[in-house]
Each structure stands twice: as C-alpha cells, then as structure tokens.
N, C-alpha and C positions, 0 to 999 in steps of 0.2 A: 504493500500500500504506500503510495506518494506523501510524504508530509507536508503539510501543511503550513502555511506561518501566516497567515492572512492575521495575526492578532498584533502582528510589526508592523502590518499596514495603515496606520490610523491617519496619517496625514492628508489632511486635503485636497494635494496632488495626486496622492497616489485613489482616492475616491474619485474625484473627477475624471483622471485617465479613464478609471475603471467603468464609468459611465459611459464615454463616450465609443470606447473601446465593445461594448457589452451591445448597446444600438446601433452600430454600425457592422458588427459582425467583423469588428477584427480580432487578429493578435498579436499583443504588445504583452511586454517581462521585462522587471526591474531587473537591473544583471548586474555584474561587474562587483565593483569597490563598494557598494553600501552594503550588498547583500550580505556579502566577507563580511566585514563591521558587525551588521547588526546581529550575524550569527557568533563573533567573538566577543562582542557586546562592549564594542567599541565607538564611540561619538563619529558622526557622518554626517558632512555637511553636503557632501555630491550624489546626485539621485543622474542615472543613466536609466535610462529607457530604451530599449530596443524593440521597435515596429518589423512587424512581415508587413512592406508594403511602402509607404510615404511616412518616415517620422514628422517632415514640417510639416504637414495638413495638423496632423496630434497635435505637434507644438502649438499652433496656431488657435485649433479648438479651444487646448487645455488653458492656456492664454487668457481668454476670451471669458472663459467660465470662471476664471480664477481673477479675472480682472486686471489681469498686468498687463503693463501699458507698452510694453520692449521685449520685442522680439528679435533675438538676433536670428537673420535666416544666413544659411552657408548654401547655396544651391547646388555651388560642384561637390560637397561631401557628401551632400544629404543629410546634413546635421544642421538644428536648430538648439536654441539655448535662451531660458531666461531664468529669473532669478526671482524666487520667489518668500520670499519673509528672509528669514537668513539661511534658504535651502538655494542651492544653485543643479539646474535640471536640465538634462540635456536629451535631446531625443536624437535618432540614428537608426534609419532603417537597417532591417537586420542585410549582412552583408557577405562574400564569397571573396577572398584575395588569392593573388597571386603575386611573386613578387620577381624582380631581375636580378639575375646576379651583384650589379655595381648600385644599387640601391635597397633604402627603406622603406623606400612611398611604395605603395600594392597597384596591382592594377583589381580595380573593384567591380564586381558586378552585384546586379538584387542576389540575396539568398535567402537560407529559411533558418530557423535559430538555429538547427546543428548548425549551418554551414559558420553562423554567428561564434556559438560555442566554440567550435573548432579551431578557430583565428586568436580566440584567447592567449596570452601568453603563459596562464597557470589555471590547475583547474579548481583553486581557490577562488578564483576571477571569472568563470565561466558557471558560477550558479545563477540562477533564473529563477526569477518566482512570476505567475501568472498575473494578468491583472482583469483577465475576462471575468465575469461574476459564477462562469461555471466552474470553472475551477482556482477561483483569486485565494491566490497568497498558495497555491503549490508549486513546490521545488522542484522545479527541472535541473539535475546532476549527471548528465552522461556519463563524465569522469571520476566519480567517486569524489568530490571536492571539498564536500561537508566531512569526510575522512580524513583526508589530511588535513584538515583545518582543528580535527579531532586531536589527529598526532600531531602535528607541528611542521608537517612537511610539505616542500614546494616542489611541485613536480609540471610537467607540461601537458598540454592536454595531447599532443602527437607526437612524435618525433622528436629528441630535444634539439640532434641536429637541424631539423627543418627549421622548426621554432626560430632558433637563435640563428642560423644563418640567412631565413629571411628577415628579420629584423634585430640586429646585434645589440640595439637599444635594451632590449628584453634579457641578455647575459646581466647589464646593471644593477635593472630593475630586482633582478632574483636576488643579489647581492643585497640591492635596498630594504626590501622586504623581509629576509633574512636577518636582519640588522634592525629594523623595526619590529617587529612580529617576534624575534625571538626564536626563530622556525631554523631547521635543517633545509641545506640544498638536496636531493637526493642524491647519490652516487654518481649514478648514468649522467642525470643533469649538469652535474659538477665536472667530469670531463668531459663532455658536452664541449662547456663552457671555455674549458681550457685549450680544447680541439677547435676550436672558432674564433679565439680573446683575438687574434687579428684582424676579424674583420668589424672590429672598431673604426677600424679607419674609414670607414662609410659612415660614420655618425657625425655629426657636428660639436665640436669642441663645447659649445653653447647647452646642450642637450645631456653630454656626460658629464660635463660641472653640474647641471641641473639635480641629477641624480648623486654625484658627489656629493654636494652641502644636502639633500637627504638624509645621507650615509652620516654627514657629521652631524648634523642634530639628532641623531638618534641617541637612546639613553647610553648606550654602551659600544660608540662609534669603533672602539680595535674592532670587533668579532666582523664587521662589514671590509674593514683596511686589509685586515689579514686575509679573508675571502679573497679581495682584490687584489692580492699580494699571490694567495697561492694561486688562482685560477689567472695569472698573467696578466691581467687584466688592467692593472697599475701600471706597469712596465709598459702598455702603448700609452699612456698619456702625464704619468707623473714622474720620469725617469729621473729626480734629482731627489724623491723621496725613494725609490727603491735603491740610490746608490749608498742609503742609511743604513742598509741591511748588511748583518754579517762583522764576526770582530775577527779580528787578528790578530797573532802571539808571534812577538819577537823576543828572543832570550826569558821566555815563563811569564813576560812578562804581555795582559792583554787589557782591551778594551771592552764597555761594556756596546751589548748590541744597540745602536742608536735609532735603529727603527723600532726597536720595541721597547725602549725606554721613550721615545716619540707617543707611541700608542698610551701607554700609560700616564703621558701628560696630559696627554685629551681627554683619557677616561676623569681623569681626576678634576678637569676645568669643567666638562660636563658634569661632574657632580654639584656643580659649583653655579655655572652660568648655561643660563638659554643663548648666549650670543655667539653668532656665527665666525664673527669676524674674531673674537676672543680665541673659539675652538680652532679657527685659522694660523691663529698667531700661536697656538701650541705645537698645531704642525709643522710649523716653519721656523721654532723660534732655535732649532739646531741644525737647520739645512744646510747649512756650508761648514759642518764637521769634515764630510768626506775630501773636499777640496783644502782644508787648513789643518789634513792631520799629518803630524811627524811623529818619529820615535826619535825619543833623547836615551841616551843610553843609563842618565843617572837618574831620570824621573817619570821615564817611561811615555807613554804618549802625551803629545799636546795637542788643542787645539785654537790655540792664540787668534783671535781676532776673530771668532767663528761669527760673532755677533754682528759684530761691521760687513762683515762680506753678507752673512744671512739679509741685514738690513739691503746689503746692495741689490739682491738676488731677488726680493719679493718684488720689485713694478715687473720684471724679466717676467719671472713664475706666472702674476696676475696678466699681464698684459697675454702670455700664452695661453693660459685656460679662459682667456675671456671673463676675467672678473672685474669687478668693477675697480678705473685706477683713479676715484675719486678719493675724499676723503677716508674711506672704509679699508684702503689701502694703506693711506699713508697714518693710519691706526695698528694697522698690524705691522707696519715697518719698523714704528718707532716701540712699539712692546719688544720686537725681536733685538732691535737695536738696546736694548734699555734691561734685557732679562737677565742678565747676569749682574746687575748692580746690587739689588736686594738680598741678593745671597753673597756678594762681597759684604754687606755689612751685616748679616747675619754672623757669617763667618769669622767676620774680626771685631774690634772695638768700633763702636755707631759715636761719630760725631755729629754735633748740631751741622755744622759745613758742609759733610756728607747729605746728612737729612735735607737740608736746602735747596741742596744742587741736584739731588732727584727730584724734589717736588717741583723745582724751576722747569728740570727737562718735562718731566713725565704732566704736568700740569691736570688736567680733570680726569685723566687717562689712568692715577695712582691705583685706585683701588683696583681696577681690570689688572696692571701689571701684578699687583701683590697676589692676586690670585694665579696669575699663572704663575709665579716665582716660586710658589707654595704648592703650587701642584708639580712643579718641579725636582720638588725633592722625592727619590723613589730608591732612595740606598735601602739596602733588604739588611741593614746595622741599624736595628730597631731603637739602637742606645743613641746614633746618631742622629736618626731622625726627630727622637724625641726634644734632644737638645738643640738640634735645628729650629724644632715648633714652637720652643720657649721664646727662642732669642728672636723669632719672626715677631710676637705677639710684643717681645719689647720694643723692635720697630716699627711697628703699628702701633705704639701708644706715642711713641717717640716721633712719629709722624704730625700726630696730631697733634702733641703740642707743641712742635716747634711750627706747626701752619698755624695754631692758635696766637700765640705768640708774634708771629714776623709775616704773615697774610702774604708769604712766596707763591704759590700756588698761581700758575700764570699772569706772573706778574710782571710789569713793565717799573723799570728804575725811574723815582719819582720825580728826576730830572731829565725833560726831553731836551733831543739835538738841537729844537728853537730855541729852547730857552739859554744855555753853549752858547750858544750864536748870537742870541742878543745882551745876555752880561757882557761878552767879551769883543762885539761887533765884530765878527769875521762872517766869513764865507763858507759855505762846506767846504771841508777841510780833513786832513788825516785827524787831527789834533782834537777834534772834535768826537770823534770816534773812539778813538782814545780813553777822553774823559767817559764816555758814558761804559765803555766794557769798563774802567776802572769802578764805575759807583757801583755797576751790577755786581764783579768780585767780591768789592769791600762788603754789599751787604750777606752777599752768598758767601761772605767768611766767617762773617759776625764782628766784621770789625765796626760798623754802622748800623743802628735798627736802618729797617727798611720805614723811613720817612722823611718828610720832604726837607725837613729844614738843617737835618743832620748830613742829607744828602749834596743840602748846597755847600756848607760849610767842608765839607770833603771836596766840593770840587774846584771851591776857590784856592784852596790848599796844593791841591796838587794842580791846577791848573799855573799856580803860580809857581812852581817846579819846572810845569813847561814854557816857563817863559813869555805868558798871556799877561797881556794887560788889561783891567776890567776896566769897562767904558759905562756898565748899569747896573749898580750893585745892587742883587736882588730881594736882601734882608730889612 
C-alpha cells in the first residue's frame, strides 16, 4: 500500500494547486527538496511543482486564486515562479533530458514523472507526493528514496556514471549534501565521483564556489573538504589548498599536516561564527605555508612570512574562484595578514603598545580575528592549550581596557595634515608626513594619551626638531 502524507499538505498553495489540478483532470506532485525536508522534518522554504503537461498555465491559475500579483514566466524552460507569503514556488512541466558530451545544459523534451524522477540527481530528491484529490498527498518513490533518507545515504537514481557525467555539477552537490545532511556517499557513487572529478571542467567557476561556500557553512564543513579532497574533486579547482596536504621528515625531524590542521580551524570558527567570509579567512589564513616552508637544521621547519604572502595570495585565490574582490575580500586579507599577532602575544608578555597597535590594524574586524586566532590553536598538548586559553582571555580583557582607556580602535591621530600645514604655513610636504606617523607612534606607544591637545604639544616639539617655524600657534 502507497503512503500517504496529505497531513504535510496544509498550505494554501498546495490546496489550490490541488483544486485546480483535481477540475481540470491533471497531474501535478510536489517533488524535489521540500518533500526530503519535510520527510527529515526539516524547515523548507522552496515548494517545486512538477506538471504532466504546461507548469505556467498552473502557475498562472495558482497565481490568480492565491492573488499574487508577479508572475515570473520563463517560456524557453517551461518554468514559472512566484512567491508566495514567505514560501517561494516554482512550477516545471515534468521533463525527458539528454545531454552532450562538452556540456550541462540537456537537450529537453515533454515527459511523464518517471521520465521527471529519472533526471533527478539523488533518489532523496526524486520523491513525489500527489496533488490530485484522488490520491493527494501519496508518495511516488520509484527508487526506494524514503530508505535512504531512513539510512542516511545518497545514492542516484540511474547510473552514477550517467548521472555525474551528464551533469558534473551533481559530483558537488553529493559532496554538499553529505556535508549538510550528515548522510554517506554510497560506495559505487563515491568512485563514480572520483572516475569523473575531471569533468569539472564543464562547470563554471561561479557554480562550484556556489556549492563550495554550501560546503562551508555547513555545521561540520572538514567531513565535505575531505570528501573533496579524497574524491579529486579539490585538486581541479583549489590547487593551493590541496598543496596543504601531506608532512615531511627531515632528520626525525616533521611537520604537522596543514591541511588538516586547516580543517580543524574551520570546524572550530564554525563553532563559533555563521560568517562566511570568517570560515574563509580560516581556510586561507595558512595558504602560503607550502611556498614559505624550509628546514633549519637547528629548529626544524619554518614558515616565516606565511602571513604576508597568504595576505598577498587571497585577491589571486578570490579573483580565480570568482569571489567577490570587494570589501569581503579585503576582510579576509587582513584576518590572514593579522592571524599570527594574537598568538604572538599570547605566547609572550602582552604590552599596552602591543594591545594598541593590533587594535589600530585590526580596527572593528578585532573580535572576528580573536576568534579565529582561538580556533587556531589545535596542539593535541592539552597542558598547552589550556594555558594558551588562559593567556587568550587575558588578552581579551586586556583588549578592552586598553580600547577603554585610549579609544585606538580605528582611529585617526587627532592632529590632521591641514592642521601641519596651517601652524607651520607650508605646502604638502615630506615633513608633514613625518609629523603625523610620528603622533600616530607616540600615541600607539603610550608615550601620549590619544588626545588633541597632548597631540599638539608633541608636535610642536618635534616639529621644532625638524627645523619648522610656526606661523599659527594652535593653543
């Protein structure tokens, strides 16, 4: 006997489809990603509809009764869409592909829901529930899909070679889903996967980041990395994160693996932050280890300057996967550039000048840095991490009251170039430049609070060192 679920169907939309669906003698089934959801009983905001027949006439109808005003039509896909309270619904006659070797676009003709089912890329994704009133709300599962949704596995509805070699997009998505879901690849699918990771290269760079930042917002972003890592799948498009992989021993003497000390900063900032651009800046923020490493014979490997060059490497990295090289860039440049500071003063004695001079760099950007400097630490010397977490939380108090105290925190020296220019009546000039990196020093030393009138008096001071004559004293 078929089960049922008509008791998930309460929504509005899915009553009026049923309606109209029911007087016209069609058939139409909710399919896809809510169906999954509501049978994992997980929150779904996208409702897919698939018609035997014309989805935008439905759309159109369903529109009409439901009162919404925007209808988006697509006429060459056959797909319509609008948006209804805070559900987004899209309808799609059921469909037949085929696809060409050097492409993902199908060539499409009308089908019938197998043919629908069949095209799925998992057979978690290819459940159906009816919306006729003779049999609304029963489960069409060809593939057994409510099974693995049972077990936790991702498997294809045909062929896995088919699958993924007409649409390579579908190798990432398994990986995403995997990574979200919690779920196993299956075997077969897995070297599938790995028998095909080349023909990524039909995808658009645009499309597999899309699925990447997926993978990294997921709760427990390694278990998707490493999938991409073993199934090849990394290695066509992030090849200066796979050069992280792997230590080496020179005279007993080894490194630790940096791609999997990598992973475990992510996992740890994901504990921590929803931001994207943060879980970015953990992946990157030891990128150019490989290219800045040596062996010293008396202190074993280094990796001097990883920070600077890593900061150099991320517009290179974003500008190639197409991410964005606006401000959300130059946020994860300056974490990577900046992440080694906080564990220098972990590690040693914390001055106020210290405390200053990060707050000056790091500006509203601090608290993001201190959590990845903290997710940083991953030595499996439980004595050492512990006394790492102490000395963190002193610099975090230490933070705050030296930003309490001297209001560093993106701050501009309370003496501008005009104002140089008009005590001492000059021109732009080296000498002017001068004075003001000398005010910014002096206060980021603590030789001067940061205020204005302590500020002038320093710079009459040393402006008269260099030899200025003041023409308007400003006191």
């Amino acid at each position: 006997m078929s089960k049922n679920y008509a008791s998930y169907l309460k929504h509005p939309v899915f009553k009026v489809a049923s309606q109209i669906v029911t007087e016209k003698n069609l058939q139409a089934y909710v399919i896809g990603g809510f169906v999954r959801d509501m049978l994992l009983g997980r929150p779904s905001k996208d409702i897919d509809i698939v018609v035997i027949g014309s989805g935008l006439d439905l759309a159109k109808e369903c529109a009409e009764r439901l009162r919404v005003k925007k209808v988006s039509l697509f006429q060459n896909f056959g797909t319509a869409h609008f948006k209804y309270k805070d559900l987004d619904v899209e309808f799609v006659g059921a469909r037949k592909e085929s696809y060409r070797q050097d492409s993902r676009k199908p060539l499409v003709e009308d089908g019938t829901l197998a043919d629908d089912q069949n095209r799925r890329d998992f057979t978690i994704n290819a459940l159906a529930l009816s919306l006729h009133a003779d049999n609304f709300g029963e489960l069409i599962d060809p593939f057994h899909g409510e099974e693995d949704l049972e077990k936790g596995i991702l498997r294809t509805p045909l062929d896995p070679d088919t699958t993924y070699s007409d649409d390579p997009l579908r190798m990432l998505r398994a990986i995403r889903f995997a990574a979200q879901l919690d779920f196993k690849i299956e075997p077969k699918s897995l070297q599938s996967i790995l028998k095909n990771a080349n023909r990524l290269e039909i995808i658009s760079m645009e499309r597999i980041v899309e699925e990447c930042n997926k993978i990294i917002l997921s709760n427990e972003p390694s278990r998707g990395f490493k999938l991409l890592y073993s199934t090849k799948l990394l290695q066509q498009f992030f090849p200066e994160m796979v050069a992280l992989h792997g230590v080496e021993i020179i005279n007993g003497k080894s490194h630790k693996d940096n791609f999997y000390h990598t992973l475990e900063v992510l996992d740890n900032v994901a504990g921590k932050s929803d931001n994207l651009w943060l879980r970015w800046a953990a992946i990157l923020h030891d990128i150019a280890k490989p290219p800045t490493k040596k062996f010293d014979p008396e202190i074993g490997w280094t990796f001097h300057g990883h920070e600077d060059l890593g900061a150099r490497m991320t517009p290179r990295i974003f500008k190639r996967l197409k991410l964005p090289l606006d401000q959300k860039m130059k946020y994860v440049q300056k974490l990577v550039r900046l992440h080694l500071r906080p564990i220098a003063l972990v590690k040693g004695f914390v001055t106020d000048s210290a405390i200053r001079r990060l707050l000056s760099e790091a500006g509203d950007d601090i608290e993001d840095l201190m959590v990845l400097c903290n997710a940083d630490i991953t030595s499996k010397n439980e004595f050492k991490v512990k006394k790492y977490r102490q000395n963190f939380d002193m610099v975090l108090s230490k933070l705050k009251a030296v930003e309490e105290k001297d209001r560093i925190r993106n701050f501009q020296p309370p003496v501008s170039g005009e104002l140089i220019m008009q005590v001492y009546n000059i021109a732009p000039c080296a000498e002017v430049g001068i004075l003001k990196s000398r005010i910014k020093e002096a206060i980021l030393e603590g030789e001067i609070p940061n205020e204005s009138a302590a500020a002038i008096e320093f710079m009459l001071r040393i402006g008269g060192e260099l030899g200025l004559t003041i023409a308007n004293d400003p006191r």
